[in-house]
N, C-alpha and C positions, 0 to 999 in steps of 0.2 A: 504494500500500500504506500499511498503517498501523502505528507500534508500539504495543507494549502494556510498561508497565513492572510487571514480576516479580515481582522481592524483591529489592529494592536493599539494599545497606548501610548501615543510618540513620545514619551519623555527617553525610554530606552530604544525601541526600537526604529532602527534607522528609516530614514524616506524612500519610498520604492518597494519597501517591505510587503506591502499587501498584494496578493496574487502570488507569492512566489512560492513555489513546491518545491518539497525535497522529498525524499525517500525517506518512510519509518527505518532507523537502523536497529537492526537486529539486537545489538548492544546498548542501544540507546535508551534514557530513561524514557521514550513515547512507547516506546514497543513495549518497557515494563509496565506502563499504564494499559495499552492497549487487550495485553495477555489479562493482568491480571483483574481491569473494571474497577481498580482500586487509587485514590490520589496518591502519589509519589513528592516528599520533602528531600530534597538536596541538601545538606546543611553548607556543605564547600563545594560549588560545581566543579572549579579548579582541581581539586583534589577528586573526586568522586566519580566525576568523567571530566579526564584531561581531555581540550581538543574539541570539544564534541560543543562548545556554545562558541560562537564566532563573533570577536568582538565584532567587528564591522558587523557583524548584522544585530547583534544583539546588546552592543554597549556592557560595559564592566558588569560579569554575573556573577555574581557570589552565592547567594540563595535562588534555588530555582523548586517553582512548586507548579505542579503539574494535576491536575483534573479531570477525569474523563467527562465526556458530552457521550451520557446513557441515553438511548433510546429504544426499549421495547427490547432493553435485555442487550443492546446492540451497544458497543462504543463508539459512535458517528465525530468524535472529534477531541478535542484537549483544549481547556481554556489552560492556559502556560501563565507563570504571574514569575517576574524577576525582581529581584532587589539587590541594591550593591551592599549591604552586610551579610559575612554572611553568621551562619545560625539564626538567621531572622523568622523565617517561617516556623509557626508551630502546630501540634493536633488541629487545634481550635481553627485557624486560618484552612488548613485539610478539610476540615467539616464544610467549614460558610463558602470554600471555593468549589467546593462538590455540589451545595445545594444549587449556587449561582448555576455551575455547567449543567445539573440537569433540568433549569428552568433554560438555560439557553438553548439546548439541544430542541427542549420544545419548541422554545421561538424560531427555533432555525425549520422544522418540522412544518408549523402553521405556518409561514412564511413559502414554503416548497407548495404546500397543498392552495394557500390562496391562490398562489400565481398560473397553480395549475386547473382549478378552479376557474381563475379569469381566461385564461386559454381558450377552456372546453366550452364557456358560456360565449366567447367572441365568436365560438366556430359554429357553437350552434343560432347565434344570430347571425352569421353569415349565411346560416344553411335556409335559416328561414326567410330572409331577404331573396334569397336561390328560388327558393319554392313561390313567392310571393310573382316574383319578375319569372317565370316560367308560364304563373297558370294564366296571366292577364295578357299574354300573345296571339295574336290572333289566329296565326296560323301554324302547321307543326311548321314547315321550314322556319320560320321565327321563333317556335320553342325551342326548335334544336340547337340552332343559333345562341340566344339566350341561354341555354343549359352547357353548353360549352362555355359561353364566355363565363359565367359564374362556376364553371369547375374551374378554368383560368383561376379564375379571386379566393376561392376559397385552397388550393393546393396549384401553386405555379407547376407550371409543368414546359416542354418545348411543344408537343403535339398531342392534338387527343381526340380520337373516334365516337360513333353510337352508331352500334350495329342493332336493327332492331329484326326482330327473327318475324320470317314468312313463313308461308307453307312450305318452301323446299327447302328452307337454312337459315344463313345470316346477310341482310343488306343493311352496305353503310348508307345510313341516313344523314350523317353532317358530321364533318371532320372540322380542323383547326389544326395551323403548324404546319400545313405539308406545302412542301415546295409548289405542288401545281398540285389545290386541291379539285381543282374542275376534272382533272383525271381519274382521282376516287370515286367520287359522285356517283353511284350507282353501282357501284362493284357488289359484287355478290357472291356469296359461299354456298355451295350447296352441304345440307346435313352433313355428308358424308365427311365433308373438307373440315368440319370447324369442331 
């Protein structure tokens, strides 16, 4: 797995910091969060994992305390909290940084599901403006027309058919996208072909 860093608190963590992914390290104290769903105190990073906090990215770390972001049993992320003493972190700060990540975890959760919520409800007010400009054409070649250009808006695409089935197979009835669609126009499959 990889992390991605949030929105840190600038006093330590340098500019450009957000968006940037690194790799869980196997030896790392995220992987020991990650295994064990439990918050991890560094009392010396220095000491405890040489090498492994980078000042340029993370400004002078002495105490580092780590958090999982639980979700439905899941560890979905790390709130990380640095400070330049170190033995500064204690149980008590462990506890109130766990409650914080697994309200954040939620927030990050409702946050996924609104967006995806407003999506589905755009797609299906597209679909119904689609249906709305479909049935008020007068004619089919004008529905078809209309129901292509509204497949166009609701999923781009480069070209896109409507074969509508006869007695003996499939005839395209209105295409979009084709080089020379006057040549389509009336192409036809029989059963066997399609």
């Amino acid at each position: 797995g990889a992390m991605e860093i949030m929105a840190p608190h600038i006093q330590q963590i340098k500019p450009g910091a957000v968006g940037l992914r690194f790799p869980v390290d196997d030896n790392g104290p995220d992987a020991v969060i990650y295994r064990s769903g439990q918050p991890l105190i560094i009392a010396d990073a220095a000491e405890e994992y040489p090498g492994k906090f980078d000042p340029a990215l993370h400004g002078k770390t002495a105490s580092w305390l780590g958090a999982p972001m639980i979700l439905q049993g899941e560890v979905i992320g790390i709130v990380s909290l640095i400070h330049n003493k170190t033995n500064y972190f204690t149980p008590d700060h462990a506890r109130l940084a766990s409650a914080f990540a697994n309200h954040a975890a939620a927030a990050f959760e409702n946050a996924r599901l609104y967006k995806e919520a407003r999506r589905t409800s755009a797609e299906l007010e597209n679909l119904q403006r689609a249906v709305e400009a479909v049935v008020s054409m007068p004619t089919l070649d004008a529905a078809l027309e209309r129901i292509l250009e509204q497949l166009q808006l609701l999923m781009p695409h480069d070209s896109s058919a409507i074969f509508l089935q006869t007695e003996n197979g499939w005839q395209l009835a209105g295409c979009r996208g084709f080089v020379d669609p006057s040549a389509l126009i009336d192409l036809h499959y029989d059963q066997q072909e399609a």
